[in-house]
C-alpha positions as CSV (number, residue, x, y, z in Angstrom):
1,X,13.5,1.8,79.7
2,X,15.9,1.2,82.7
3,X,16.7,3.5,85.3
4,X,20.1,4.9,83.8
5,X,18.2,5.5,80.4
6,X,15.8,7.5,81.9
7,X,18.4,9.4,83.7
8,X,19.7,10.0,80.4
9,X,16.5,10.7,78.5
10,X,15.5,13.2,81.2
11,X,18.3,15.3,80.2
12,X,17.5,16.0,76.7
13,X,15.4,19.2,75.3
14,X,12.3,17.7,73.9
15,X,13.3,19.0,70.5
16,X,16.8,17.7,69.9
17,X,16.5,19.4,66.2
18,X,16.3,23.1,67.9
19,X,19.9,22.4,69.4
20,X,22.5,24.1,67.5
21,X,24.9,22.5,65.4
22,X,28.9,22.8,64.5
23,X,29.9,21.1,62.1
24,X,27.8,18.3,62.2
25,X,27.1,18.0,65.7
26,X,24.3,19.2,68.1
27,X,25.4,21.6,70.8
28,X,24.4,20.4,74.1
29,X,24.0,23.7,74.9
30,X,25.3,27.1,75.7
31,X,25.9,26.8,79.8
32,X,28.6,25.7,81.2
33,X,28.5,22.9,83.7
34,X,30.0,23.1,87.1
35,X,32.6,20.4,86.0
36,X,33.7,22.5,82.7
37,X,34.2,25.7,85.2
38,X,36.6,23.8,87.3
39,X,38.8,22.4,84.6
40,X,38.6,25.7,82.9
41,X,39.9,27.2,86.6
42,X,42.4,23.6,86.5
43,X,43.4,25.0,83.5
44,X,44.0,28.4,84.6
45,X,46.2,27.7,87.5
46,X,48.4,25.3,85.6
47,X,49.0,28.3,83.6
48,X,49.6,30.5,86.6
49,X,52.2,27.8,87.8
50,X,54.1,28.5,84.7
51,X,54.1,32.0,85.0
52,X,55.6,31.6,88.6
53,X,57.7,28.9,88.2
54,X,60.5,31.7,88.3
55,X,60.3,32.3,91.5
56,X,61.4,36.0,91.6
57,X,60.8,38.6,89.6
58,X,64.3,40.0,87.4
59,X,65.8,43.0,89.3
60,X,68.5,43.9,86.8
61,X,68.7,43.6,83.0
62,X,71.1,40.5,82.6
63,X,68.5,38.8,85.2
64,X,65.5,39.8,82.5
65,X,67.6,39.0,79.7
66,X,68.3,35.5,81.5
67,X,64.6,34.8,82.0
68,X,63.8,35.3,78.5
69,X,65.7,32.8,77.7
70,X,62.5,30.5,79.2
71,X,59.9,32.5,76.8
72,X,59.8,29.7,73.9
73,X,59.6,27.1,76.4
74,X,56.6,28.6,78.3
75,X,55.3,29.6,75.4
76,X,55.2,25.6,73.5
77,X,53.8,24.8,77.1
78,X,51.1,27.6,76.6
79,X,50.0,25.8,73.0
80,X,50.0,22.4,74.5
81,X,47.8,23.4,77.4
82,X,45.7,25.2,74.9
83,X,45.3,22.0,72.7
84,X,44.5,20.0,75.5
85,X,41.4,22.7,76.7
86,X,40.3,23.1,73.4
87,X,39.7,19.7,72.9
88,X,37.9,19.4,76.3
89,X,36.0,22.0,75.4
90,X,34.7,21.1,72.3
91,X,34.3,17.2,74.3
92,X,31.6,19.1,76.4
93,X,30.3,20.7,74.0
94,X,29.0,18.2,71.7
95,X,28.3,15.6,74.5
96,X,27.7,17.1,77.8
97,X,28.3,14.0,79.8
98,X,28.2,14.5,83.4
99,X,28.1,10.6,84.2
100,X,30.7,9.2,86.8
101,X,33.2,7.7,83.5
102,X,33.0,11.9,82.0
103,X,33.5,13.0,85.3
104,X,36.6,10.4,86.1
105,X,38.0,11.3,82.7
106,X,37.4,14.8,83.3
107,X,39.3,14.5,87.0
108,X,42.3,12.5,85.4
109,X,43.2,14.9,82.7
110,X,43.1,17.7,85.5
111,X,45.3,15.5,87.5
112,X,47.9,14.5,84.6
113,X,47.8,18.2,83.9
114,X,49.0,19.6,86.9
115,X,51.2,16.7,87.5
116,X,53.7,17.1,84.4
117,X,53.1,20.6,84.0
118,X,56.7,21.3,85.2
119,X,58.2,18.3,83.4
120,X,56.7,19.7,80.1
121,X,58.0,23.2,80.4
122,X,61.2,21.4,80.8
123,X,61.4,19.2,78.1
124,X,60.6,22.4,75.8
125,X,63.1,23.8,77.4
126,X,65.8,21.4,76.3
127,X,64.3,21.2,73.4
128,X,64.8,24.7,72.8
129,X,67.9,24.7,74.1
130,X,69.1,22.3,71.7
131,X,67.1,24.4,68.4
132,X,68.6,27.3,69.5
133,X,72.3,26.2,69.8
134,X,72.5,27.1,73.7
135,X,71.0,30.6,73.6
136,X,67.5,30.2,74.8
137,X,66.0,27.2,77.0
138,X,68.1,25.3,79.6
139,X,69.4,21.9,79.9
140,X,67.7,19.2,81.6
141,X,69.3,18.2,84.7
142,X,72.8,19.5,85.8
143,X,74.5,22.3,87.7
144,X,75.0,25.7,85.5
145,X,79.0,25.5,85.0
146,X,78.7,22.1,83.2
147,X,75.6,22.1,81.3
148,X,77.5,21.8,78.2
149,X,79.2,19.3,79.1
150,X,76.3,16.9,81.1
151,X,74.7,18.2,77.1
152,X,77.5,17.0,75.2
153,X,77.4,13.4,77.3
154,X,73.8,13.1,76.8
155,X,73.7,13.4,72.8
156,X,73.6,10.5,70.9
157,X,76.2,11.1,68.4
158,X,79.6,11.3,69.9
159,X,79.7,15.1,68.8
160,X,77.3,17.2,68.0
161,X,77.6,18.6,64.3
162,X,80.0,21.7,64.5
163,X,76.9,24.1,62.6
164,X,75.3,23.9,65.8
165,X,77.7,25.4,68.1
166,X,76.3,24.5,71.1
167,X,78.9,25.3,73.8
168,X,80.8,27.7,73.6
Protein backbone atom coordinates (compact mmCIF):
# COMPACT_ATOMS: atom_id res chain seq x y z
CA UNK A 1 0.00 0.00 0.00
CA UNK A 2 1.43 3.38 -1.07
CA UNK A 3 1.70 6.38 0.96
CA UNK A 4 -1.61 8.13 -0.24
CA UNK A 5 -3.57 4.81 0.42
CA UNK A 6 -2.51 4.67 3.79
CA UNK A 7 -3.32 8.22 4.27
CA UNK A 8 -6.65 7.23 3.19
CA UNK A 9 -6.99 3.91 5.13
CA UNK A 10 -5.93 5.78 8.28
CA UNK A 11 -8.98 7.68 8.17
CA UNK A 12 -11.50 5.06 8.29
CA UNK A 13 -13.38 3.62 11.65
CA UNK A 14 -12.19 0.05 11.82
CA UNK A 15 -15.77 -0.97 11.44
CA UNK A 16 -17.09 0.69 8.33
CA UNK A 17 -20.52 -1.43 8.91
CA UNK A 18 -21.18 0.69 12.38
CA UNK A 19 -21.24 3.97 10.17
CA UNK A 20 -24.70 5.11 9.59
CA UNK A 21 -26.41 4.92 6.54
CA UNK A 22 -28.95 7.24 4.33
CA UNK A 23 -30.25 5.91 1.72
CA UNK A 24 -27.76 3.68 0.73
CA UNK A 25 -24.74 5.34 1.75
CA UNK A 26 -22.42 5.24 4.84
CA UNK A 27 -22.24 8.53 6.82
CA UNK A 28 -18.73 9.56 7.24
CA UNK A 29 -19.86 10.79 10.28
CA UNK A 30 -21.62 13.19 12.38
CA UNK A 31 -18.73 16.22 12.85
CA UNK A 32 -18.37 18.68 10.82
CA UNK A 33 -14.91 19.38 9.28
CA UNK A 34 -13.25 22.69 9.46
CA UNK A 35 -13.79 22.97 5.55
CA UNK A 36 -17.73 22.33 5.77
CA UNK A 37 -17.90 25.14 8.64
CA UNK A 38 -16.36 27.70 6.33
CA UNK A 39 -18.55 27.09 3.31
CA UNK A 40 -21.47 26.79 5.58
CA UNK A 41 -20.13 30.60 6.96
CA UNK A 42 -19.42 31.15 2.77
CA UNK A 43 -22.77 30.34 2.49
CA UNK A 44 -24.01 32.51 5.20
CA UNK A 45 -22.47 35.71 4.10
CA UNK A 46 -23.59 35.30 0.46
CA UNK A 47 -26.86 35.35 2.03
CA UNK A 48 -26.19 38.32 4.17
CA UNK A 49 -25.01 40.10 0.89
CA UNK A 50 -28.36 39.69 -0.42
CA UNK A 51 -30.12 40.98 2.44
CA UNK A 52 -27.87 44.17 2.16
CA UNK A 53 -27.67 44.63 -1.24
CA UNK A 54 -30.29 47.47 -0.62
CA UNK A 55 -28.21 49.58 0.81
CA UNK A 56 -30.68 51.52 3.11
CA UNK A 57 -33.22 50.53 5.03
CA UNK A 58 -37.08 52.05 3.60
CA UNK A 59 -37.99 55.20 5.62
CA UNK A 60 -41.43 55.80 4.23
CA UNK A 61 -44.17 53.40 2.92
CA UNK A 62 -43.74 53.84 -0.99
CA UNK A 63 -39.87 53.21 -0.27
CA UNK A 64 -41.08 49.64 1.61
CA UNK A 65 -43.56 49.11 -0.90
CA UNK A 66 -40.76 49.72 -3.63
CA UNK A 67 -38.35 47.22 -1.99
CA UNK A 68 -40.76 44.55 -1.95
CA UNK A 69 -40.86 44.59 -5.19
CA UNK A 70 -37.18 42.66 -4.91
CA UNK A 71 -38.84 39.89 -2.48
CA UNK A 72 -39.41 37.12 -5.30
CA UNK A 73 -36.05 37.77 -6.64
CA UNK A 74 -34.16 37.35 -3.26
CA UNK A 75 -36.30 34.89 -2.48
CA UNK A 76 -35.46 32.37 -6.04
CA UNK A 77 -31.78 33.51 -5.09
CA UNK A 78 -32.48 32.11 -1.48
CA UNK A 79 -33.65 28.49 -3.10
CA UNK A 80 -30.70 28.41 -5.46
CA UNK A 81 -28.19 29.03 -2.69
CA UNK A 82 -30.09 26.43 -0.76
CA UNK A 83 -29.84 23.82 -3.56
CA UNK A 84 -26.35 24.46 -4.03
CA UNK A 85 -25.61 23.87 0.13
CA UNK A 86 -27.74 21.08 0.26
CA UNK A 87 -25.96 19.31 -2.14
CA UNK A 88 -22.58 20.15 -0.54
CA UNK A 89 -23.78 18.96 2.32
CA UNK A 90 -24.96 15.84 1.53
CA UNK A 91 -21.24 15.67 -0.82
CA UNK A 92 -19.54 15.69 2.72
CA UNK A 93 -21.62 13.76 4.17
CA UNK A 94 -21.37 10.52 2.36
CA UNK A 95 -17.58 11.10 1.38
CA UNK A 96 -15.82 13.30 3.67
CA UNK A 97 -12.98 14.06 1.34
CA UNK A 98 -10.55 16.47 2.68
CA UNK A 99 -7.90 15.73 -0.07
CA UNK A 100 -6.39 18.79 -2.03
CA UNK A 101 -9.05 18.00 -5.37
CA UNK A 102 -12.28 18.20 -2.41
CA UNK A 103 -10.70 21.01 -0.92
CA UNK A 104 -10.07 22.90 -4.54
CA UNK A 105 -13.65 21.96 -5.41
CA UNK A 106 -14.83 22.97 -2.20
CA UNK A 107 -12.77 26.63 -2.63
CA UNK A 108 -14.24 27.06 -6.33
CA UNK A 109 -17.84 26.72 -5.54
CA UNK A 110 -17.28 29.29 -2.61
CA UNK A 111 -15.63 31.40 -5.09
CA UNK A 112 -18.33 31.06 -8.08
CA UNK A 113 -20.76 31.69 -5.23
CA UNK A 114 -19.89 34.92 -4.05
CA UNK A 115 -18.84 35.93 -7.43
CA UNK A 116 -22.37 35.83 -9.27
CA UNK A 117 -24.31 36.19 -6.31
CA UNK A 118 -25.33 39.74 -7.48
CA UNK A 119 -25.72 38.76 -11.10
CA UNK A 120 -28.19 35.88 -10.00
CA UNK A 121 -30.39 38.14 -7.86
CA UNK A 122 -30.52 40.04 -10.95
CA UNK A 123 -31.44 37.75 -13.50
CA UNK A 124 -34.45 36.75 -11.06
CA UNK A 125 -35.13 39.93 -10.95
CA UNK A 126 -35.86 40.40 -14.66
CA UNK A 127 -37.15 37.34 -14.69
CA UNK A 128 -39.64 38.41 -12.30
CA UNK A 129 -40.14 41.42 -13.74
CA UNK A 130 -41.06 39.96 -16.93
CA UNK A 131 -43.73 37.07 -14.91
CA UNK A 132 -45.09 39.75 -13.26
CA UNK A 133 -45.92 42.21 -16.10
CA UNK A 134 -43.69 45.12 -14.61
CA UNK A 135 -44.98 45.04 -10.91
CA UNK A 136 -42.38 43.24 -9.00
CA UNK A 137 -38.53 42.70 -9.97
CA UNK A 138 -36.47 45.26 -12.04
CA UNK A 139 -35.07 45.34 -15.35
CA UNK A 140 -31.64 44.47 -16.16
CA UNK A 141 -29.56 47.28 -17.14
CA UNK A 142 -31.00 50.89 -17.73
CA UNK A 143 -31.87 54.15 -16.02
CA UNK A 144 -35.50 54.07 -14.17
CA UNK A 145 -37.53 56.48 -16.65
CA UNK A 146 -36.78 54.10 -19.63
CA UNK A 147 -36.90 50.71 -18.36
CA UNK A 148 -39.81 50.00 -20.42
CA UNK A 149 -38.54 50.96 -23.11
CA UNK A 150 -34.58 49.50 -22.89
CA UNK A 151 -37.43 46.26 -21.97
CA UNK A 152 -39.38 46.62 -24.96
CA UNK A 153 -35.87 46.80 -27.29
CA UNK A 154 -34.52 43.90 -25.57
CA UNK A 155 -37.52 41.34 -26.27
CA UNK A 156 -37.31 39.10 -29.02
CA UNK A 157 -40.54 39.53 -30.51
CA UNK A 158 -41.08 42.93 -32.00
CA UNK A 159 -43.95 43.41 -29.32
CA UNK A 160 -44.55 41.87 -26.47
CA UNK A 161 -48.18 40.11 -26.41
CA UNK A 162 -50.75 42.84 -25.32
CA UNK A 163 -52.03 40.13 -22.12
CA UNK A 164 -48.89 40.98 -20.60
CA UNK A 165 -49.09 44.67 -20.14
CA UNK A 166 -45.84 45.33 -19.44
CA UNK A 167 -45.46 49.13 -19.49
CA UNK A 168 -47.65 51.08 -18.74
Amino acid sequence: MNERAQEIASGLPPDLDSLPRLKGFRLRGIAMTRLETFIDAAFAFAITMLVIATQQIPDDIETLLAAFRNVPAFVASIIVLGIFWRDHWLWSRRYGLEDGVSIFISWAMIVTMLIYIYPLKAIFSAMWFLVSGGRVGHVLGGIPNRKCELFSQSLPWDSPPSRWKLCS
